[in-house]
N, C-alpha and C positions, 0 to 999 in steps of 0.2 A: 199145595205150597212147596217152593224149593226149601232144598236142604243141603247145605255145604257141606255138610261133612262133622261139624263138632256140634258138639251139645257140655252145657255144666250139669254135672255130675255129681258134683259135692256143696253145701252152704255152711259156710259157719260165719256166726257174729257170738261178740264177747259180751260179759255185762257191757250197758251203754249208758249213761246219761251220769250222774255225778256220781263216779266211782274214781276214786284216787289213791292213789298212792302206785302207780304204774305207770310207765312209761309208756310210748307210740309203740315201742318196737316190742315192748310184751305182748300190749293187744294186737300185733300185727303175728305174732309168732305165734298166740295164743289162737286166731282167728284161723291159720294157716293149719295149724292143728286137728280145731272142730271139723273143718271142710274136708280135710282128705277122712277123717274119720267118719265123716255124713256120708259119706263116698261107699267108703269100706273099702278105702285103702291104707296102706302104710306111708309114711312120711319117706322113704326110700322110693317108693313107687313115682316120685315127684319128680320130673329130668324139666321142669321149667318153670321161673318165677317171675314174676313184674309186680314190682312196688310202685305203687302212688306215692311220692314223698312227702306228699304234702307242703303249706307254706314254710315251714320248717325244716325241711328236708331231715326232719324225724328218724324217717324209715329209711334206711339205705339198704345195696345191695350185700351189703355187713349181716344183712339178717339170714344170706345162705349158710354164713357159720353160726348164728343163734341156732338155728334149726338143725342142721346137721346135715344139712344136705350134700351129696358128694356128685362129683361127675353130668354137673346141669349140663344141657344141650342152648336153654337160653335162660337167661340172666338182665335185667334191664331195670333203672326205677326210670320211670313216666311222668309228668307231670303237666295235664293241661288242667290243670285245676279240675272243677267238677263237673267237668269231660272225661278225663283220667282213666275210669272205672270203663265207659264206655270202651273206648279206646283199647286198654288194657283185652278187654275181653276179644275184640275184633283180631287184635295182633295176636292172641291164645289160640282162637279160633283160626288164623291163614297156618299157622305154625301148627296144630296137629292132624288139621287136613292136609296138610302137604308129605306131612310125614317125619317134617323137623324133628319136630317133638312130640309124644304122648301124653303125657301128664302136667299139663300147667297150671297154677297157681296166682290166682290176680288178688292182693290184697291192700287196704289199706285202715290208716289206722292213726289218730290222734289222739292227743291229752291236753287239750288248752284250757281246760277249767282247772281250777285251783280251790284248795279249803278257804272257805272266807272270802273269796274275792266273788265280786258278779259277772255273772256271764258276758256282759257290755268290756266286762276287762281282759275276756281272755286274748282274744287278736287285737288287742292294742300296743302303741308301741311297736307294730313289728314295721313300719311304711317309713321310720323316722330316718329321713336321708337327705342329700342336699338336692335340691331341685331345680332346673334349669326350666327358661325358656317358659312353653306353653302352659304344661304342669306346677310351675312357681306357680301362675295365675290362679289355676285353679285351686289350689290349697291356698294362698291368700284369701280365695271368697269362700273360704271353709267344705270345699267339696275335697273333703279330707281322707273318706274311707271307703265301704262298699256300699253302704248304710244311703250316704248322700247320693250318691253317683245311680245309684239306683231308683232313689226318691224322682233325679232328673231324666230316667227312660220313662217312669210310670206316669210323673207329670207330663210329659210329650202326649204320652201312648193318650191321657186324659182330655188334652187341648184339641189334639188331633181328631180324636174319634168317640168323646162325650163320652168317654169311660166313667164311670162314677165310683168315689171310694165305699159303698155298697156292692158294688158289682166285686171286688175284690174284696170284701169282707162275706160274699155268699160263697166265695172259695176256702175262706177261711173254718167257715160253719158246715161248711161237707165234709171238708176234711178232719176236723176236730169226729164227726160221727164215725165215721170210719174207723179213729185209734180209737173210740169208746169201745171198739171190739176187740182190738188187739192190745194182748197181755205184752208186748214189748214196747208200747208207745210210753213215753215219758207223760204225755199230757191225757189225760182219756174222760175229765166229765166234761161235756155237753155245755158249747156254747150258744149265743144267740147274735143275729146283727145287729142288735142292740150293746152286747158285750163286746163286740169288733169295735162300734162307734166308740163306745168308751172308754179303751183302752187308751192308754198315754203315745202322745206325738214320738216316734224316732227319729223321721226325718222326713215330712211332710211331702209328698203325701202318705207316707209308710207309717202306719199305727202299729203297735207293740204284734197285735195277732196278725199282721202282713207280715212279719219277720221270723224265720227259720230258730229253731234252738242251738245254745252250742252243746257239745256233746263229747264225753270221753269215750272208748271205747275200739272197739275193728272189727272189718268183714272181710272175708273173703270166700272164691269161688274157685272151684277148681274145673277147669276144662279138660274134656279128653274128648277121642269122634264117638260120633252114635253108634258105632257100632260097639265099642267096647262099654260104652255105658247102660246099654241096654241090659251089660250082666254085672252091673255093679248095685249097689245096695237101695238105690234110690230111684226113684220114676224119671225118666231121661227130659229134661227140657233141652230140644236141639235151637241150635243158634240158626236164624231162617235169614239172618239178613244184619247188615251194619252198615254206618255210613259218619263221616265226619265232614264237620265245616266251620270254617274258619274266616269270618267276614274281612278281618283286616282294617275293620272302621277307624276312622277318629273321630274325636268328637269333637267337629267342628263345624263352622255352617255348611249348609247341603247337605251334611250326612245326615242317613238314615237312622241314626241310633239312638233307641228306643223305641222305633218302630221296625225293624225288621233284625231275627238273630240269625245264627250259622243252623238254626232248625231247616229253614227253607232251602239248605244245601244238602245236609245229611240225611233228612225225613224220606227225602224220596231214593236216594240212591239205595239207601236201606231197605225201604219198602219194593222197590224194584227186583234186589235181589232176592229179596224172599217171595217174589213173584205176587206183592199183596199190592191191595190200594187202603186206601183210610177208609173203606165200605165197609170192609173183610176184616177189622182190629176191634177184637172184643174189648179189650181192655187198656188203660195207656197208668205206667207208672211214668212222674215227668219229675222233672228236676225242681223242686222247688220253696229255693234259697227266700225267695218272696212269694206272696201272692199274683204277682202282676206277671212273674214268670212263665205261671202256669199258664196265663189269661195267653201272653203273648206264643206259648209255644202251642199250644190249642191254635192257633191263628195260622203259625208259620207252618207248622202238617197240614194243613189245609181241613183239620175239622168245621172250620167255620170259615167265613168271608173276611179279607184283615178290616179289623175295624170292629169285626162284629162280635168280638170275643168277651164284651162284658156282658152283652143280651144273652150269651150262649149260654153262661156259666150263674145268671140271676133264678133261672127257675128251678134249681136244685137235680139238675140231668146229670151232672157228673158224679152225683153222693149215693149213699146206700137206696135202692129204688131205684138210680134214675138209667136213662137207657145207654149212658157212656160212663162207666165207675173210672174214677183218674185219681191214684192215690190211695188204693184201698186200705192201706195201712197206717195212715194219718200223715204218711210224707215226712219232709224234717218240721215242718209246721209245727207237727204234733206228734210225731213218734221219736222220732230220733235224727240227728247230722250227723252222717257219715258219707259227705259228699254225693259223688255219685253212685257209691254202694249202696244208699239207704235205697233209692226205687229200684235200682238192680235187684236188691236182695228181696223186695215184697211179690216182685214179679215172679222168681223161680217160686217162691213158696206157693202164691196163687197157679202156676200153673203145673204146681204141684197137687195141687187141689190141697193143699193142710191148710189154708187159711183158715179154719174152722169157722166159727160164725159171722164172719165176713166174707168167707169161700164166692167168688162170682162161677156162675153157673158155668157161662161162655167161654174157652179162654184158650182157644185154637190160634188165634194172633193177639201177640200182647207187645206194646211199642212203649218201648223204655229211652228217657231223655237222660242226659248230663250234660250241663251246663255250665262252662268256666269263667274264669276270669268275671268283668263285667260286659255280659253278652260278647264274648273275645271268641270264644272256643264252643263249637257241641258236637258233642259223637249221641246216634241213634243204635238201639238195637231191636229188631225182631228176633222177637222167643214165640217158641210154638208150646203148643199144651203138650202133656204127660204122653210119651209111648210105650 
C-alpha cells in the first residue's frame, strides 16, 4: 500500500451522550487535550489546529487561546458538516507531509442536548429563516428538517430499487451487536427486526432505530508523519489515502438524489491514492446519520451493484461474524454522534487493535466515510493497520 507521509498519532474523546453542564468548546478543548496526551505529547508540541464548527459555529478558532497555544503554523475552523472530520484530517495530513506543519489537531465537538428536553429538540429551531422561491415550497409541504428530507432519498432509493424497510432495519440489528461490545456506545442491549418494525414513525420511511442519536460530547485526532509517530506513544495508523466530493445536486426533477452521493467521487480518488481497490479493505467505518446512508454508501464505493445494497446488507455480512464488519462500534446508530469523528475515531482504535472484544482480525485497509449536509458533501479516508 502507498503511504503519503502522515499518520494519527493521538485519540481522544470526552464523556459522550447526556452529560451537561459544558459547553462545545470545553469538550473540544477537553478532547484536544486527551489526544495529544494519547500521543505522548505536550500541548506546546501542537503548531496546528482545525476546528469543525459545527451548525452552531460553537467551536471557533478562539479555542487556540482556551488551550494556550502559541505560535500555530495553521489555524482554520472547517465546516462541511459530517464531511468535516474527513476533510479536516486530509488538509492535516498535505500540511505535515509537506513540511508545513508537524503537529496538528483536528477536533470537534458539540452540546445540543439539554436537562429535560428530548433529544428530537436539541437541533430544533435552528432553520427558522425567511424562505424564498423553491425552498418556501418545500417547507410549506412540511419537508422541514433533515429528518423528512432524508425520509425522501430513502423513499426514492425504495421505489427505485425494491429496498425494503427490513433491509435497513438488518443494518440497524448489526450495528446495535457491534456497540453490545463496546463500553462507549450509549445504546448496547441487543435488538431484533422485529424491534426495528416496532419502533415509532419519524418520518416515513425512517422508524426511530433508522435514526442516529443526538449526543454531547468531543473527539479529536492529532496528525504528525509516520516517521515521527513511529517514536511516540502509540501504534502509528498512517493516512494511505483521502478523497472529497461534492455532487452540487438539487432537488429537482432529473436529479439524481437519493440515488447517488459525493461517495462515488471521493471513494475512489482515496482508494487510488492509497494504491487499494474495495477487494484489498478489510474493514469500512461509514457515516451513518441514517440507516439508508449506510445501504447507499456501501453502494456508491462500489461494494455492491447500485440497487443492490439492501440484498447486500439482509444476511447479516456486515455485523459481528459476517465477511465485511462496517461500523464495528455501533456507529451513531448506537454508540454515539459526533459527526464524522464517531467512524473516524472506531477506525484508529480498530486499527489499533484495542478494540477489545470486537477487535476485527483484518485491518491492513480500513475505509472511513463522513457525510454532510443532506447527501451535499463526503470526504473518504484510507487508514492502514498498526506499524
Amino acid at each position: 500500500m502507498a503511504v503519503i507521509g502522515a499518520a494519527i498519532a493521538g485519540l481522544g474523546i470526552t464523556d459522550v451522550g447526556k452529560v451537561y453542564g459544558r459547553s462545545a468548546t470545553d469538550f473540544a478543548a477537553d478532547a484536544v487535550r486527551r489526544a495529544t496526551a494519547d500521543a505522548g505529547l505536550l500541548l506546546h508540541d501542537v503548531d496546528g489546529l482545525l476546528v469543525s464548527s459545527g451548525l452552531k459555529k460553537d467551536v471557533s478558532v478562539a479555542l487556540q487561546r482556551v488551550l494556550g497555544l502559541r505560535d500555530l503554523r495553521l489555524l482554520s475552523e472547517m465546516n462541511a458538516f459530517g464531511a468535516s472530520a474527513g476533510a479536516m484530517v486530509s488538509y492535516a495530513a498535505a500540511m505535515v507531509s509537506s513540511g508545513a506543519a508537524t503537529t496538528v489537531a483536528c477536533v470537534f465537538a458539540d452540546a445540543p442536548l439539554k436537562p429535560k428536553e428530548s433529544a428530537g429538540a436539541a437541533y430544533s429551531g435552528r432553520a427558522h429563516k425567511t424562505l424564498t422561491g423553491f425552498a418556501s415550497y418545500r417547507m410549506a409541504s412540511g419537508i422541514a428538517n433533515a429528518n423528512t428530507k432524508y425520509a425522501l432519498a430513502a423513499r426514492r432509493h425504495m421505489q427505485t430499487y425494491g429496498t425494503t424497510t427490513e433491509q435497513f432495519g438488518a443494518i440497524a440489528v448489526a450495528q446495535r451487536s457491534w456497540a453490545a461490545m463496546n463500553p462507549l456506545a450509549q445504546l448496547r442491549e441487543p435488538i431484533t427486526l422485529e424491534d426495528h418494525r416496532k419502533s415509532r414513525w419519524i418520518a416515513d420511511p425512517l422508524r426511530l432505530l433508522d435514526c442516529c442519536l443526538v449526543s454531547n460530547g468531543g473527539a479529536a485526532v492529532i496528525i504528525t508523519t509516520v516517521e515521527r509517530a513511529r517514536d511516540l506513544a502509540q501504534p502509528t495508523v498512517p493516512v494511505l489515502g483521502y478523497g472529497q466530493g461534492h455532487p452540487g445536486q438539487a432537488q429537482e426533477r432529473g436529479a439524481d438524489f437519493g440515488l447517488r452521493t459525493g461517495a462515488t467521487i471521493s471513494g475512489p480518488i482515496a482508494l487510488r491514492m492509497a494504491g487499494a481497490s474495495v477487494s484489498d479493505v478489510d474493514l469500512l467505518e461509514l457515516y451513518d446519520c441514517y440507516t439508508y446512508t449506510v445501504l447507499i454508501t456501501l453502494e456508491d464505493y462500489g461494494f455492491c451493484a447500485k440497487g443492490d445494497g439492501g440484498r447486500f446488507v439482509e444476511d447479516g455480512r456486515t455485523g459481528p461474524g459476517g465477511e465485511l464488519p462496517v461500523n464495528t462500534g455501533g456507529g451513531q446508530l448506537s454508540s454515539y454522534y459526533l459527526w464524522g469523528m464517531t467512524p473516524l475515531a472506531e477506525a484508529v482504535i480498530q486499527a489499533r487493535g484495542q478494540a477489545g472484544e470486537r477487535q476485527v482480525v483484518e485491518r491492513d485497509v480500513i475505509m472511513v466515510s463522513g457525510n454532510g449536509g443532506v447527501l451535499d458533501h463526503h470526504s473518504t479516508l484510507v487508514l492502514g493497520g498498526t506499524q
